[in-house]
N, C-alpha and C positions, 0 to 999 in steps of 0.2 A: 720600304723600310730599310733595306740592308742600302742603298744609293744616299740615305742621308744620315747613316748612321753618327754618332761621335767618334763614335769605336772604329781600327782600321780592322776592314774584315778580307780576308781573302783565300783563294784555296792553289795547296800543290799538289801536282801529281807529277810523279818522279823526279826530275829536278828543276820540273819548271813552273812557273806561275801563270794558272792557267784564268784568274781573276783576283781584280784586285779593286776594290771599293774607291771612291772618293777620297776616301779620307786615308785610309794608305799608302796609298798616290802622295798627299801630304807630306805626311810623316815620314816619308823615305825622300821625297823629291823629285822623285822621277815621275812621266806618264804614266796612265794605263798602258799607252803601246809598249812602252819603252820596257815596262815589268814584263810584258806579256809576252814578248819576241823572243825567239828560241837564242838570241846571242847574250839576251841578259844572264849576268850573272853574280847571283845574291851575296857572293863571295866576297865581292867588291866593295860591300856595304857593311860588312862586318869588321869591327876593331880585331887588334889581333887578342886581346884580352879576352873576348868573344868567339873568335874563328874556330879553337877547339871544342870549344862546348856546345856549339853545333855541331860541328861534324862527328862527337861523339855521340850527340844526338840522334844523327841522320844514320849513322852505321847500328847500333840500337834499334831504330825504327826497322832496317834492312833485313837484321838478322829475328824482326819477331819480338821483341822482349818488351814489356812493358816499360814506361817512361811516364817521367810525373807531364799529367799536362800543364801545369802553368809553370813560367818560369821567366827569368831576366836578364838581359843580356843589353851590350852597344852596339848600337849601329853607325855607320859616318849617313850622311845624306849626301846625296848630289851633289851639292853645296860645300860638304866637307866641315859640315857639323857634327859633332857630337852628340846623339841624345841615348838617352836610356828609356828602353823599352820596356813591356811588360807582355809576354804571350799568354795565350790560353788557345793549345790546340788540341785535335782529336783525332787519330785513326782513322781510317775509312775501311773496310775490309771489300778489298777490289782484287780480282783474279792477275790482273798483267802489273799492277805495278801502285806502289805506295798513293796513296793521295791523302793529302794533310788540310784539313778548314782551318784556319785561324783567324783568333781576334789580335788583335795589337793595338797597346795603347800606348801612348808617349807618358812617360813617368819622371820627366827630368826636371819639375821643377818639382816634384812630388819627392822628390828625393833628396834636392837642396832645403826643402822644411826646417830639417834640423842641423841647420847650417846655423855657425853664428853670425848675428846681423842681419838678418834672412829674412824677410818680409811679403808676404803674396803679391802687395801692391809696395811696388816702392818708387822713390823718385818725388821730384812735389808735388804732385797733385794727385799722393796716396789719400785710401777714406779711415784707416785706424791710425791712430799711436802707436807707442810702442816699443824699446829697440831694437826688436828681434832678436831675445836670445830665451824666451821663454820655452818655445820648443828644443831648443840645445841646452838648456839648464835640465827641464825633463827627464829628456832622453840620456844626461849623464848619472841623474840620480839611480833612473832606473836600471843600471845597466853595474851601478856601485852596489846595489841590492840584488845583481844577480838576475837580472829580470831585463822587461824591452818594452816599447813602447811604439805602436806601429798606426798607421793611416793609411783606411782607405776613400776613397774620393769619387766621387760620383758629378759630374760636368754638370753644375746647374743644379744640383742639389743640394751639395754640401758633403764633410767628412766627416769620417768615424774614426776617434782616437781611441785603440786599445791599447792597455797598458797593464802588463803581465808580470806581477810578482810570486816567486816560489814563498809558497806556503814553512814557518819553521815552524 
């Protein structure tokens, strides 16, 4: 289950990655060895936009204190890509030292949605119309009303547009 997942799934303990899925491996660029050898370091893969809010993260974690688990952040890849991420991790209560499970998803085209001109499928041999500014018209209304408008996406199943107006 967890070896063919969609989802990049993997676990730390202290500050290393002690497994890393398939699809992880992916999304960052690197092997499994390469994550897993004690010279790797995550550091390397984080934007600097990003680099704080981890490590404000990781020192939080250190000292005990509770932390939201899901959250978004940049990574570069291997390759020296840009994408944006999405976590979801969890605590572990272990005697010698922190261990973290996560999931990680890649959210970068999820993100460009409400870009203008922005199309899922584009190029010519797209399958809709369209010019792609219907989710950036949206997302300007609703944000001129004080309100947002969010998706989430599910691989092969399809998305959930919510759209959150305050009540006068």
């Amino acid at each position: 289950m967890v070896e063919n997942a969609f989802d990049g799934i993997y676990l730390i303990s202290g500050d290393r990655f002690i497994y890393a899925n398939h699809r992880f491996c992916e999304i960052m660029g690197y092997s499994a060895e390469e994550i897993a050898s004690e010279e790797f370091d995550f550091g390397i893969t984080l934007t600097d936009k990003s680099r704080d809010l981890i490590e404000h993260r990781r020192q939080a974690r250190l000292r005990g204190e509770n932390i939201p688990g899901m959250y978004e952040f940049e990574i570069m890849t291997k390759s020296r890509e840009i994408k944006e991420v999405e976590v979801s991790t969890v605590k572990l209560d272990t005697q010698d030292e922190v261990t973290v499970p996560g999931i990680m998803r890649d959210i970068t085209e999820r993100k460009k949605l409400f870009d203008k001109f922005r199309q899922v499928s584009e190029g010519q041999t797209r399958s809709y119309d369209g010019s792609g500014l219907g989710l950036h018209i949206s997302k300007r209304f609703a944000e001129m009303m004080g309100g947002s408008i969010t998706v989430k996406s599910k691989f092969e199943a399809g998305s959930t547009f919510t759209l959150c107006l305050p009540l006068k």
